[in-house]
SEBAKOL-579125 format. One record per residue (C-alpha): z, y, x; residue number from 1; residue in three letters. Coordinates in nm, 4 decimals, padded with zeros to 6 digits, always signed. Example, Ala and Ser with C-alpha at 12.3 -4.5 7.8 and 13.67 -1.06 7.14 Angstrom:
2
<atom><Z>+00.7800</Z><Y>-00.4500</Y><X>+01.2300</X><dofi>1</dofi><mardren>ALA</mardren></atom>
<atom><Z>+00.7140</Z><Y>-00.1060</Y><X>+01.3670</X><dofi>2</dofi><mardren>SER</mardren></atom>
END
This chain:
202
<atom><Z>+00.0000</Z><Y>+00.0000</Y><X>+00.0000</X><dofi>1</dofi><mardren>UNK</mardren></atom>
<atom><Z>-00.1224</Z><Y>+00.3240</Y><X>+00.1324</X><dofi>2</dofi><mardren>UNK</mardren></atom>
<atom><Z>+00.2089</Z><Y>+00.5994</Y><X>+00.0379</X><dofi>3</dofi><mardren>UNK</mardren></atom>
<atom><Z>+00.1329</Z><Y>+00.8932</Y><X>+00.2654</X><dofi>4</dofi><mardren>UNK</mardren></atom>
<atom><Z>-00.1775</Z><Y>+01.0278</Y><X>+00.4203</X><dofi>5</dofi><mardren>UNK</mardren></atom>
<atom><Z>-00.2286</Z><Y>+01.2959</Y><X>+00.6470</X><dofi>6</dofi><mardren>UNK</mardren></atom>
<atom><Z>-00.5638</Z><Y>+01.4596</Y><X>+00.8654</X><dofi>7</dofi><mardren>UNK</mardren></atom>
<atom><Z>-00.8233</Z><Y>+01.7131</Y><X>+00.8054</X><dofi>8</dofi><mardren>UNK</mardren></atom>
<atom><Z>-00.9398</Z><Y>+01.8194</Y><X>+00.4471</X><dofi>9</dofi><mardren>UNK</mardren></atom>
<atom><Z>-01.3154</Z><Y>+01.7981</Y><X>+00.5439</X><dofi>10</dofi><mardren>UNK</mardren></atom>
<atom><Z>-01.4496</Z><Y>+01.7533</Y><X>+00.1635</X><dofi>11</dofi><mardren>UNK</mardren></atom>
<atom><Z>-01.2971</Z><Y>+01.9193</Y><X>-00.1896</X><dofi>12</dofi><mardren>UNK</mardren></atom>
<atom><Z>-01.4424</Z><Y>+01.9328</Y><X>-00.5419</X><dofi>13</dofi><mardren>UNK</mardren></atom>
<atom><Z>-01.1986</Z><Y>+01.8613</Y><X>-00.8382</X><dofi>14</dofi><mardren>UNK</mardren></atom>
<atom><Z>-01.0866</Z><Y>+01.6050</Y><X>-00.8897</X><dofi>15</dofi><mardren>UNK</mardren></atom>
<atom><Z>-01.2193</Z><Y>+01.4572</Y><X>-00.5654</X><dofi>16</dofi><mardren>UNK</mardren></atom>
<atom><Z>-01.1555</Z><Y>+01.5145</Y><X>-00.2252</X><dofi>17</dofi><mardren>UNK</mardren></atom>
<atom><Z>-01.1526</Z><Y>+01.3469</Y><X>+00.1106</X><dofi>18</dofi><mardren>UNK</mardren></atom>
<atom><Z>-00.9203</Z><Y>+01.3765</Y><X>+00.4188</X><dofi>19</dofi><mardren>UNK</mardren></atom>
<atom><Z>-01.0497</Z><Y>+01.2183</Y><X>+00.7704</X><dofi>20</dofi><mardren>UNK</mardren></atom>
<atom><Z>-00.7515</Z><Y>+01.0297</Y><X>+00.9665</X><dofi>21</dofi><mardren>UNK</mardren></atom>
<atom><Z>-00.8708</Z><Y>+00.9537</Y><X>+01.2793</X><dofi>22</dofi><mardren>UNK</mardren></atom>
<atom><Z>-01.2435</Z><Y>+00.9089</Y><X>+01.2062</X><dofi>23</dofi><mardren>UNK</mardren></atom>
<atom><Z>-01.1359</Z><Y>+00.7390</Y><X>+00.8592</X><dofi>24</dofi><mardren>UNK</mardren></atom>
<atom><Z>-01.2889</Z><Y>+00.9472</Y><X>+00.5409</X><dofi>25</dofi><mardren>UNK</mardren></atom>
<atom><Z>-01.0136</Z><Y>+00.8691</Y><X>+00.2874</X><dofi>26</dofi><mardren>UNK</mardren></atom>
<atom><Z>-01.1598</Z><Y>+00.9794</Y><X>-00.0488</X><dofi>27</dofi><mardren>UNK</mardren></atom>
<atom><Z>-00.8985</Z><Y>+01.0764</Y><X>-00.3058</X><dofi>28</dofi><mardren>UNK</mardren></atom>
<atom><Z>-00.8549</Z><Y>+01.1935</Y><X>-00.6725</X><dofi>29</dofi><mardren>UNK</mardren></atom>
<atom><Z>-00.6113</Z><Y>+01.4421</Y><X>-00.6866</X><dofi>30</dofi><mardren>UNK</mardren></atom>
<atom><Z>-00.4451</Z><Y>+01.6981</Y><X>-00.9804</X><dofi>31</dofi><mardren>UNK</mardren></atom>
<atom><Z>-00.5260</Z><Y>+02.0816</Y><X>-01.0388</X><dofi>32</dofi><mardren>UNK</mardren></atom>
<atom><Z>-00.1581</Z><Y>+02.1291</Y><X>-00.9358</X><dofi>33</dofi><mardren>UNK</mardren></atom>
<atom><Z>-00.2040</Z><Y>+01.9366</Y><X>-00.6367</X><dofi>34</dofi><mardren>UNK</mardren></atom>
<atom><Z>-00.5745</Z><Y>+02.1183</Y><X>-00.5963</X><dofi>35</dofi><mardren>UNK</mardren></atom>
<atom><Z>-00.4246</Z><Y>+02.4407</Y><X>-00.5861</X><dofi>36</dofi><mardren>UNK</mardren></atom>
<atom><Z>-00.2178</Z><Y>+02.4277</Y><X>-00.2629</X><dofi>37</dofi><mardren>UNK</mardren></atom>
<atom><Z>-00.5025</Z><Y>+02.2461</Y><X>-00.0856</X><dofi>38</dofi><mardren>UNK</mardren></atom>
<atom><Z>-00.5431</Z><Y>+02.4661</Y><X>+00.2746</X><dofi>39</dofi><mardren>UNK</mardren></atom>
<atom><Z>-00.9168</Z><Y>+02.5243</Y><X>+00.3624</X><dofi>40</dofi><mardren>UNK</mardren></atom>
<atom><Z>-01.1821</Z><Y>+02.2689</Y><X>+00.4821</X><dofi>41</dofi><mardren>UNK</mardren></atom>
<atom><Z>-01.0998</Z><Y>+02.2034</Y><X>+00.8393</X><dofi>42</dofi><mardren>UNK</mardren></atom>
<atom><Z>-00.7186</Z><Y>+02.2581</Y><X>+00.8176</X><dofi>43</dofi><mardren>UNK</mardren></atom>
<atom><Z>-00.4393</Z><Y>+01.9728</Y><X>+00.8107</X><dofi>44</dofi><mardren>UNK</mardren></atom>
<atom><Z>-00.3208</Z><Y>+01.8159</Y><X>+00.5237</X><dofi>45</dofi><mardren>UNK</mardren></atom>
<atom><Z>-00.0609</Z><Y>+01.5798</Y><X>+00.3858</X><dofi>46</dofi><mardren>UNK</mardren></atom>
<atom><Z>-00.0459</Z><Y>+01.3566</Y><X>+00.0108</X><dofi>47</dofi><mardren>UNK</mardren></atom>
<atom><Z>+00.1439</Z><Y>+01.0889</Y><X>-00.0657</X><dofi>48</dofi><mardren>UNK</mardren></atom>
<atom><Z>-00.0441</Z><Y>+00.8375</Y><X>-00.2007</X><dofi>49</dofi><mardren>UNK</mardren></atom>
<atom><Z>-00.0747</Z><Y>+00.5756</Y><X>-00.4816</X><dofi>50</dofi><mardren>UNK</mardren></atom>
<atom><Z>-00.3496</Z><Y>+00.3194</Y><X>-00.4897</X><dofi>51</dofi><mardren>UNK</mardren></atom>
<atom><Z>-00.4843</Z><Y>+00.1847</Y><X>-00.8651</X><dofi>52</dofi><mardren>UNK</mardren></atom>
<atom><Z>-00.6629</Z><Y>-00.1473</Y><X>-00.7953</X><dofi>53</dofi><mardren>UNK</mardren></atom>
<atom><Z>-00.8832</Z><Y>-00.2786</Y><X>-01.1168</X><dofi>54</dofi><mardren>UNK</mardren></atom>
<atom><Z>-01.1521</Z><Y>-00.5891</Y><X>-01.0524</X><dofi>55</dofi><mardren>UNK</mardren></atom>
<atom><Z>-01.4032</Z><Y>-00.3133</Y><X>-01.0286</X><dofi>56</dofi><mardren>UNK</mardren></atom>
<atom><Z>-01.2816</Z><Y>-00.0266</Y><X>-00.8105</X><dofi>57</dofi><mardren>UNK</mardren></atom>
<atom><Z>-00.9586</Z><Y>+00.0413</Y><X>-00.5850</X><dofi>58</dofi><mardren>UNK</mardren></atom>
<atom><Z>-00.8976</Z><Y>+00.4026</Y><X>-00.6133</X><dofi>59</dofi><mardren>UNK</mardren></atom>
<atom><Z>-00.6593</Z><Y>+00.6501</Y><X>-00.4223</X><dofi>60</dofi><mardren>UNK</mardren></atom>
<atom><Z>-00.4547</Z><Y>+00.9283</Y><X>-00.5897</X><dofi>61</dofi><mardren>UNK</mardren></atom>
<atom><Z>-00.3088</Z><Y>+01.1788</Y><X>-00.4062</X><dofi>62</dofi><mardren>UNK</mardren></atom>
<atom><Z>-00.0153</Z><Y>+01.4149</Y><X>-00.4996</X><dofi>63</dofi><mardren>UNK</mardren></atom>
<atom><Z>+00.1736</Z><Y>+01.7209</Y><X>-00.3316</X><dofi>64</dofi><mardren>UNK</mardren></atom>
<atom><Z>+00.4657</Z><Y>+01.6273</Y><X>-00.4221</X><dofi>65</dofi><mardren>UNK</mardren></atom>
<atom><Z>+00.7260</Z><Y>+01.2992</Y><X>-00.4411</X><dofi>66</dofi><mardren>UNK</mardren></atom>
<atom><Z>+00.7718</Z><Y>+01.4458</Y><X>-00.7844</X><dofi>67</dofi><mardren>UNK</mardren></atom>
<atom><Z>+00.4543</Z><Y>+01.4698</Y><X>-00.9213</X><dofi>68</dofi><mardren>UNK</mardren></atom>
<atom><Z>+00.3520</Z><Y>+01.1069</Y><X>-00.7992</X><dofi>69</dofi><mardren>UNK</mardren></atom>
<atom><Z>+00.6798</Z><Y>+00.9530</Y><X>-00.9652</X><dofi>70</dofi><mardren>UNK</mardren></atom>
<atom><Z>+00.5698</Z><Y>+01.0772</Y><X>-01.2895</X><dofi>71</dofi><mardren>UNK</mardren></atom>
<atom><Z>+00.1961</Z><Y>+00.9819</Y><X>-01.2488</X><dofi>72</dofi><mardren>UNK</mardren></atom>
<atom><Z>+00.3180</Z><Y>+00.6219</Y><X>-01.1649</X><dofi>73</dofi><mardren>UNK</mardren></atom>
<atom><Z>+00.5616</Z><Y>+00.6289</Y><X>-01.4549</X><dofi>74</dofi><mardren>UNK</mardren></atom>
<atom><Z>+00.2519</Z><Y>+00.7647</Y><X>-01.7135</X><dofi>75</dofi><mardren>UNK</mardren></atom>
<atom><Z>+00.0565</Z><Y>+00.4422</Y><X>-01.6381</X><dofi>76</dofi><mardren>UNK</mardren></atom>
<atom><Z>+00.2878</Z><Y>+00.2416</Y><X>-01.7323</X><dofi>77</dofi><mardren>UNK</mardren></atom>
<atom><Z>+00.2812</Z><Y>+00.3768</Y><X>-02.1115</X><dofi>78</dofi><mardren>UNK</mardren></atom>
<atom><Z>+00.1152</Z><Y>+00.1775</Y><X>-02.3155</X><dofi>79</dofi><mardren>UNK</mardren></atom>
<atom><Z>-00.2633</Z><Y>+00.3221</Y><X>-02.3398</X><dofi>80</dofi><mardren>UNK</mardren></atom>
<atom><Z>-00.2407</Z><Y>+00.5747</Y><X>-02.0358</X><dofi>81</dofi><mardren>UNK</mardren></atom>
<atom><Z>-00.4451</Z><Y>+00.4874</Y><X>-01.7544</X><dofi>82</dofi><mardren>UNK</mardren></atom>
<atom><Z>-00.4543</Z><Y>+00.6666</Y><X>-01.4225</X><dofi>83</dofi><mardren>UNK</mardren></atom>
<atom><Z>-00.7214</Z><Y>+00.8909</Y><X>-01.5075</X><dofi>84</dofi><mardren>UNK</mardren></atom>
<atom><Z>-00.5700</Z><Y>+01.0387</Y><X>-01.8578</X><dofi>85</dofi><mardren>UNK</mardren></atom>
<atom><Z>-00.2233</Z><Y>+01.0434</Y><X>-01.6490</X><dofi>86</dofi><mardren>UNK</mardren></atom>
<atom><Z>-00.4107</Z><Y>+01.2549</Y><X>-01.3690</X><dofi>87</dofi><mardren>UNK</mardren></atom>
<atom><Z>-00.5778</Z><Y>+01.5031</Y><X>-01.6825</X><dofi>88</dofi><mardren>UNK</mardren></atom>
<atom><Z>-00.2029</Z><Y>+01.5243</Y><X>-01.8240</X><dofi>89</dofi><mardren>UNK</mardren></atom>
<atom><Z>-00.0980</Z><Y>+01.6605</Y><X>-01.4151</X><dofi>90</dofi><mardren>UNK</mardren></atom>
<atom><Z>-00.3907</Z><Y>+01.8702</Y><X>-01.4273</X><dofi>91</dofi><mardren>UNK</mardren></atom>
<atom><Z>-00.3108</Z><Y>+02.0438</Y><X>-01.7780</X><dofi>92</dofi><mardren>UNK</mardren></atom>
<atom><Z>+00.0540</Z><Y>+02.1079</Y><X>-01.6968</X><dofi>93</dofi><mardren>UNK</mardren></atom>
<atom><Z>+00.3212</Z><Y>+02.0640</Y><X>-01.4145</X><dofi>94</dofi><mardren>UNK</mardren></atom>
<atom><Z>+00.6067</Z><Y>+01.8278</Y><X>-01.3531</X><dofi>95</dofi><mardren>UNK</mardren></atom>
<atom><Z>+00.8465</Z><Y>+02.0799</Y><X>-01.5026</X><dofi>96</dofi><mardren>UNK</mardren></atom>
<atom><Z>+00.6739</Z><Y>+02.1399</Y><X>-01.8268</X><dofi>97</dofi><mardren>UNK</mardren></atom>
<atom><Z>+00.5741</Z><Y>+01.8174</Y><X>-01.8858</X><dofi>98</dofi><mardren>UNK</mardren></atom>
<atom><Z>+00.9698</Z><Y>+01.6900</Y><X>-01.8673</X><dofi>99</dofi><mardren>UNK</mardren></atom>
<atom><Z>+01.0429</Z><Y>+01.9916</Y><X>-02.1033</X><dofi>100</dofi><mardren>UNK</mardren></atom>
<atom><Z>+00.7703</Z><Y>+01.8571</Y><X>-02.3421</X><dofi>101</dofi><mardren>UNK</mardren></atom>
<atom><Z>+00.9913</Z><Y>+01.5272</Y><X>-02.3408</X><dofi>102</dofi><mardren>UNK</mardren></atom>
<atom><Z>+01.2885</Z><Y>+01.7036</Y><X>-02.4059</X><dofi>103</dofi><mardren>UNK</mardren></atom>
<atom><Z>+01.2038</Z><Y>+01.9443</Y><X>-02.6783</X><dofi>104</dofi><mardren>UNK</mardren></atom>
<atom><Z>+00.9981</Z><Y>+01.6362</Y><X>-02.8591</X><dofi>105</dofi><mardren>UNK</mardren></atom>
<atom><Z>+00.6619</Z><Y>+01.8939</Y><X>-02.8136</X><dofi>106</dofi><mardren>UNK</mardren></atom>
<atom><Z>+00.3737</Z><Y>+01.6325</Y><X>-02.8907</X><dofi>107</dofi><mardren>UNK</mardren></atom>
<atom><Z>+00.1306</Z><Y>+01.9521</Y><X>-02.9635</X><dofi>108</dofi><mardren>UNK</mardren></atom>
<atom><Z>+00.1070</Z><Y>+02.1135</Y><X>-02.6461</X><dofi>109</dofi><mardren>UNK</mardren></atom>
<atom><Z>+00.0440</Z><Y>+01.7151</Y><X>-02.5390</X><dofi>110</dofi><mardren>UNK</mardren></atom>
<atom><Z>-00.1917</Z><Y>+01.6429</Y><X>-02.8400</X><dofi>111</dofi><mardren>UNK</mardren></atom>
<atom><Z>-00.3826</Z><Y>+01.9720</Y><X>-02.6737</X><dofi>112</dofi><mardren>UNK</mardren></atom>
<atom><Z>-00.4809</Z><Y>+01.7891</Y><X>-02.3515</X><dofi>113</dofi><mardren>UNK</mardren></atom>
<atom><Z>-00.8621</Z><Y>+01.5999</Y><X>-02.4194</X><dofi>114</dofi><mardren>UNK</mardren></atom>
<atom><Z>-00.7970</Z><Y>+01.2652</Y><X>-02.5039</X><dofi>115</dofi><mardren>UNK</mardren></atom>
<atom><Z>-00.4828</Z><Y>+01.2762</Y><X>-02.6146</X><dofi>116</dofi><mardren>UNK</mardren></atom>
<atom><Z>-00.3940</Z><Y>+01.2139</Y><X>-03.0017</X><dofi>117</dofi><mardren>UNK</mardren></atom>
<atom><Z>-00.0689</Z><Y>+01.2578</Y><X>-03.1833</X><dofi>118</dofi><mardren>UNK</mardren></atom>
<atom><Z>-00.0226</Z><Y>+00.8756</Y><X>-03.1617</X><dofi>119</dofi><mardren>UNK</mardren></atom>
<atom><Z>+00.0068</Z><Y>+00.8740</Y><X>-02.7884</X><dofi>120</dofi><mardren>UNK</mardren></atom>
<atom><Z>+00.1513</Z><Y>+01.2266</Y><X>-02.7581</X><dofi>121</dofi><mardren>UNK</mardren></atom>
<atom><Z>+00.4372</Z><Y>+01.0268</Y><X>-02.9459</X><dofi>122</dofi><mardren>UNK</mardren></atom>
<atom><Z>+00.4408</Z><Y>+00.7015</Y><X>-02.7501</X><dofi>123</dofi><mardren>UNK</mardren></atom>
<atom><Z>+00.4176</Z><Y>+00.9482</Y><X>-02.4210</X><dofi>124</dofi><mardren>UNK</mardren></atom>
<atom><Z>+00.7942</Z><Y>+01.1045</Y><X>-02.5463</X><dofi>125</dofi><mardren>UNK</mardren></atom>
<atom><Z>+00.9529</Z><Y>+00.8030</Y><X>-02.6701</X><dofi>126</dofi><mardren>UNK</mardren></atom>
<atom><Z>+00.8408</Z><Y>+00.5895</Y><X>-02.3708</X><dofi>127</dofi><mardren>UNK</mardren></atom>
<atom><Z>+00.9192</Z><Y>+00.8775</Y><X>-02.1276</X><dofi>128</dofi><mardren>UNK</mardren></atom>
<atom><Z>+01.2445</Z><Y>+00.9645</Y><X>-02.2731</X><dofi>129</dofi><mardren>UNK</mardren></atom>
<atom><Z>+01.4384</Z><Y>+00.7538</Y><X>-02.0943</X><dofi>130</dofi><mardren>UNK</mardren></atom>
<atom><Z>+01.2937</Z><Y>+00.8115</Y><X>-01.7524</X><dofi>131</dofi><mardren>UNK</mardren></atom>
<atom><Z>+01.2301</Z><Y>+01.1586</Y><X>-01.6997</X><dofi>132</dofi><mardren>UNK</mardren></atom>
<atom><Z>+01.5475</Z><Y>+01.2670</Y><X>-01.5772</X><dofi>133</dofi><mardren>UNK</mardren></atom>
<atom><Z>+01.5458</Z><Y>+01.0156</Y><X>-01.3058</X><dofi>134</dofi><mardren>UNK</mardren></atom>
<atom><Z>+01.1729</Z><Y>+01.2148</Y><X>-01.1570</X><dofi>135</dofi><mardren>UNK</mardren></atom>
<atom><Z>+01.3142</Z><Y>+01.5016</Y><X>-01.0041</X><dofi>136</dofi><mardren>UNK</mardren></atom>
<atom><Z>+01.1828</Z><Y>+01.8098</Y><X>-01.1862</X><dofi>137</dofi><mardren>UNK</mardren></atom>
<atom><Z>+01.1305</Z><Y>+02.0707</Y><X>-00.8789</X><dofi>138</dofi><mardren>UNK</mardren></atom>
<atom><Z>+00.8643</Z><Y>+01.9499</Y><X>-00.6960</X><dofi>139</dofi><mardren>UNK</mardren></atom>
<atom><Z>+00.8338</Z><Y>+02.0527</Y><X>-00.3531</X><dofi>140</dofi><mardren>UNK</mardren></atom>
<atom><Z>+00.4387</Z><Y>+02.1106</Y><X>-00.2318</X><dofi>141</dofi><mardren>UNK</mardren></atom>
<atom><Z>+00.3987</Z><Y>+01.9588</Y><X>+00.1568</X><dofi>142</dofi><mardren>UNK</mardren></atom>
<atom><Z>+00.0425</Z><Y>+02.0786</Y><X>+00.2048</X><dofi>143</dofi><mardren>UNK</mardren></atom>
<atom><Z>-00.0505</Z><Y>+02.3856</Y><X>+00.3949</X><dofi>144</dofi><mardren>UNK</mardren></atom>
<atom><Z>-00.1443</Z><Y>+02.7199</Y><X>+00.1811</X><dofi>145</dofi><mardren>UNK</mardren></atom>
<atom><Z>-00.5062</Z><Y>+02.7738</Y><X>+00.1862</X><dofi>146</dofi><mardren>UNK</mardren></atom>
<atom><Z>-00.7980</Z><Y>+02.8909</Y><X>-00.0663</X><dofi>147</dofi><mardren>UNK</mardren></atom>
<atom><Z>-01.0916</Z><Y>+02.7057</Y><X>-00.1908</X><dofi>148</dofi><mardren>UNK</mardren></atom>
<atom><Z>-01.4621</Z><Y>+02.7203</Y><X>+00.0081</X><dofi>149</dofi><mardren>UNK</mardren></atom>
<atom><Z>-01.7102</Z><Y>+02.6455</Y><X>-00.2405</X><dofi>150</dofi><mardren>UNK</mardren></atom>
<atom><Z>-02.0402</Z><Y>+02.5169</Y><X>-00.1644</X><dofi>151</dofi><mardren>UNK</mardren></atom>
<atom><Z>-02.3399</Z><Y>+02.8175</Y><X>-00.1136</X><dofi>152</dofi><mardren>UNK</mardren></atom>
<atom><Z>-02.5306</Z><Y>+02.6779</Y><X>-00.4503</X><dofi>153</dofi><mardren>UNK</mardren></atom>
<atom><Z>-02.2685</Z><Y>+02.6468</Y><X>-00.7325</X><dofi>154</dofi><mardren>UNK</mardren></atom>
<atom><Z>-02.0476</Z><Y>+02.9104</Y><X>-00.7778</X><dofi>155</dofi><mardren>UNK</mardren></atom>
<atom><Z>-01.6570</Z><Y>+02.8913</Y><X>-00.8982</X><dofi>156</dofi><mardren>UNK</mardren></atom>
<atom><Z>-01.7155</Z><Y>+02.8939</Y><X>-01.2666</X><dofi>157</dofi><mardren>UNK</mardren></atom>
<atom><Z>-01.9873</Z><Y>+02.6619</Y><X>-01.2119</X><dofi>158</dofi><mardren>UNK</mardren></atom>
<atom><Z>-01.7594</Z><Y>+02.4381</Y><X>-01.0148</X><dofi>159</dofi><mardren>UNK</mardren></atom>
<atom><Z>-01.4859</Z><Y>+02.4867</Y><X>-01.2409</X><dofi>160</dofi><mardren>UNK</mardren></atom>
<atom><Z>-01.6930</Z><Y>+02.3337</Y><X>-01.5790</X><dofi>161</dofi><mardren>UNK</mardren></atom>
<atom><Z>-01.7966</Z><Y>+02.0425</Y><X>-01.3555</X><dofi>162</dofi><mardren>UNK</mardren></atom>
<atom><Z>-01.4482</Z><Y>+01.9593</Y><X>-01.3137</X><dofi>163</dofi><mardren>UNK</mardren></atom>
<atom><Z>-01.3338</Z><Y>+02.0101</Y><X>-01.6249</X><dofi>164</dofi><mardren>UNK</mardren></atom>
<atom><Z>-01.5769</Z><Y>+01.7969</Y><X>-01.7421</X><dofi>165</dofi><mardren>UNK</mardren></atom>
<atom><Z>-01.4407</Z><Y>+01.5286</Y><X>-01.4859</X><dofi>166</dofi><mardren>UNK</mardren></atom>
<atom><Z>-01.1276</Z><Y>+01.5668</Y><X>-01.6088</X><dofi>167</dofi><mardren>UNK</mardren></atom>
<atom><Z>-01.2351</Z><Y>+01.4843</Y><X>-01.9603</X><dofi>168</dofi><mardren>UNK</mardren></atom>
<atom><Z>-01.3564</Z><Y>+01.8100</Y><X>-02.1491</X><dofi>169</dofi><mardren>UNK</mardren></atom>
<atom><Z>-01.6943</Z><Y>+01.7866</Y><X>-02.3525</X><dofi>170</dofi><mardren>UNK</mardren></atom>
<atom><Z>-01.9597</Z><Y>+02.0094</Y><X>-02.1606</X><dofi>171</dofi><mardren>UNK</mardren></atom>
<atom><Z>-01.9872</Z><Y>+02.2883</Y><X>-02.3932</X><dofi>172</dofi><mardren>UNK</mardren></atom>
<atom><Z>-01.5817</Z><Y>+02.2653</Y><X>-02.4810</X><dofi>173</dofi><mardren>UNK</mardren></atom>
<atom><Z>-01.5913</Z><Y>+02.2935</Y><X>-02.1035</X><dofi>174</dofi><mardren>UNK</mardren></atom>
<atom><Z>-01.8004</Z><Y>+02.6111</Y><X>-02.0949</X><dofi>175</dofi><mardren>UNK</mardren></atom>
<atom><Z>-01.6698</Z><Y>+02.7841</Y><X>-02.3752</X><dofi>176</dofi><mardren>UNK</mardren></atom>
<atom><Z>-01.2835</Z><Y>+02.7611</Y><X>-02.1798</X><dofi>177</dofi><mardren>UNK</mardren></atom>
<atom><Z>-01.4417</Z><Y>+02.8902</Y><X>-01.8425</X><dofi>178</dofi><mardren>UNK</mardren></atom>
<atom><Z>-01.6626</Z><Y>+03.1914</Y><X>-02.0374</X><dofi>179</dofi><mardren>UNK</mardren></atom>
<atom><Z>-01.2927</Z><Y>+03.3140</Y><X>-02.2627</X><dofi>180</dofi><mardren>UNK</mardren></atom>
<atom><Z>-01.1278</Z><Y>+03.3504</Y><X>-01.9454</X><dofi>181</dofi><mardren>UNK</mardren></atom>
<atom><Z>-01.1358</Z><Y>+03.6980</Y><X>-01.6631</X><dofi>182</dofi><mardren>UNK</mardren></atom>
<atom><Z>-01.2691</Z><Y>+03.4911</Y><X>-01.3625</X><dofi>183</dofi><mardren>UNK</mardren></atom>
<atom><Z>-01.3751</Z><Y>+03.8008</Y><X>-01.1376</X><dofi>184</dofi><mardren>UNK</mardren></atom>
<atom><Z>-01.2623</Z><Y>+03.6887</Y><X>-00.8075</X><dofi>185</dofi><mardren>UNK</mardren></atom>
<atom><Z>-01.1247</Z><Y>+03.3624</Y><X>-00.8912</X><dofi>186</dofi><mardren>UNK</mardren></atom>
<atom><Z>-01.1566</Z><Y>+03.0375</Y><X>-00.6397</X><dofi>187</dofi><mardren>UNK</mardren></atom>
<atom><Z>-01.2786</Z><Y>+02.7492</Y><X>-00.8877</X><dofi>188</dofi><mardren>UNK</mardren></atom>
<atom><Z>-00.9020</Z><Y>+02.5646</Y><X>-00.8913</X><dofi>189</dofi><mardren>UNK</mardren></atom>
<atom><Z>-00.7704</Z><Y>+02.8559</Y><X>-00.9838</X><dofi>190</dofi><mardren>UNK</mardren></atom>
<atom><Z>-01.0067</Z><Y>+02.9076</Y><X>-01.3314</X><dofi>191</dofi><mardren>UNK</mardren></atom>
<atom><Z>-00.9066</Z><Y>+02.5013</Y><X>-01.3632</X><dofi>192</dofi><mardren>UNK</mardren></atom>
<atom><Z>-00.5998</Z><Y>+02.5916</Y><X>-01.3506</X><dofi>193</dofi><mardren>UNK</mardren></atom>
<atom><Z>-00.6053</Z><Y>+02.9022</Y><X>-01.6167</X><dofi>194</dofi><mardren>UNK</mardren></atom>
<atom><Z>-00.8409</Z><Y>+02.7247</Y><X>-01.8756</X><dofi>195</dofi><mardren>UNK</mardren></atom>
<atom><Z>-00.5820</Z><Y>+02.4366</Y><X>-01.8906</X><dofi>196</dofi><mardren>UNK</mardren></atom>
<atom><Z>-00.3008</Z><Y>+02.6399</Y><X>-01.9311</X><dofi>197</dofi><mardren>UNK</mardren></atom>
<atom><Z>-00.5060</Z><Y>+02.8747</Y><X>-02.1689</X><dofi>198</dofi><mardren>UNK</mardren></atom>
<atom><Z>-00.5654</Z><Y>+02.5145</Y><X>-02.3448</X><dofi>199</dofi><mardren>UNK</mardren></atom>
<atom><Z>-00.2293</Z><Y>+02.3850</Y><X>-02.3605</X><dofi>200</dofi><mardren>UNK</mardren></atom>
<atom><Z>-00.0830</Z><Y>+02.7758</Y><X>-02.4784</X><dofi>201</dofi><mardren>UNK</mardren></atom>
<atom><Z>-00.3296</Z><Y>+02.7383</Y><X>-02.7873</X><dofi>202</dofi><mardren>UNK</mardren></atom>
END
């Protein structure tokens, strides 16, 4: 089991990115939260690490944070979350908020997240109920600070509906969040990160 890796962030696009360890490209799926304290292409970086092996693909997750792994581990195991809903639920809110969504029995701001109905918004709080205080709700980031360098033919709100769309969004859902919001100056994590939240506010 692969639980930490660190080297150079030499390739980014949400949700994927890939980090070379001695002459190793380790490609990763990774969190907006996690996306957004990324350092630049070329600079250090460490994620812990979980591994999802299915008969067709062996895929690696990484997170900033002990905290934010802990509760993508403990989303799979509820009953009709895989790790790719689990990673849109990290993406659409943080560790914090999604304990407090527990707590205060909120299954709308869940039910708000693509691909999530009321009937799992419910199973997600009773099934997480009992473990959320045992997660550690102040995640600390490990990575290095550092902004996003987008390639020279797609620009931030371009990248920004592509990875929505990864994430789970319809294409013109996907578009209509990135064209609401005041992008002017925005790297493309940073719009992922406001259209969920605009999302989840709704």
């Amino acid at each position: 089991m692969i639980g930490r890796l660190r080297g150079l962030l030499i390739w980014k696009q949400p949700p994927g990115l890939m980090i070379d360890a001695h002459g190793v490209g380790y490609e990763l799926e990774a969190s907006m939260n996690t996306f957004q304290s990324l350092p630049e292409l070329g600079a250090e970086v460490a994620l812990f690490t979980h591994l999802a092996v299915r008969e067709d693909a062996h895929t690696l997750y990484g997170f900033a944070s002990t905290a934010e792994r802990a509760l993508f581990r403990n989303l799979i195991r509820v009953t009709g979350v895989g790790p790719r809903l689990a990673l849109l639920i990290l993406s659409g809110m943080s560790v914090d908020v999604f304990g407090r969504c527990v707590r205060e029995n909120d299954a709308t701001a869940l039910t708000r997240l693509p691909g999530i109905g009321k009937k799992t918004a419910e199973r997600l709080i009773i099934e997480m109920r009992d473990r959320i205080s045992g997660l550690g709700l102040h995640p600390a980031a490990i990575v290095l600070p550092g902004s996003h360098v987008t390639a020279a033919d797609a620009t931030p709100r371009d990248d920004a509906i592509s990875a929505l769309v990864a994430l789970g969004y319809k294409l013109p859902e996907a578009s209509r969040m990135v064209q609401s919001l005041d992008t002017e100056g925005l790297a493309s994590e940073a719009i992922i990160r406001l259209a969920l939240q605009s999302s989840v506010r709704r």
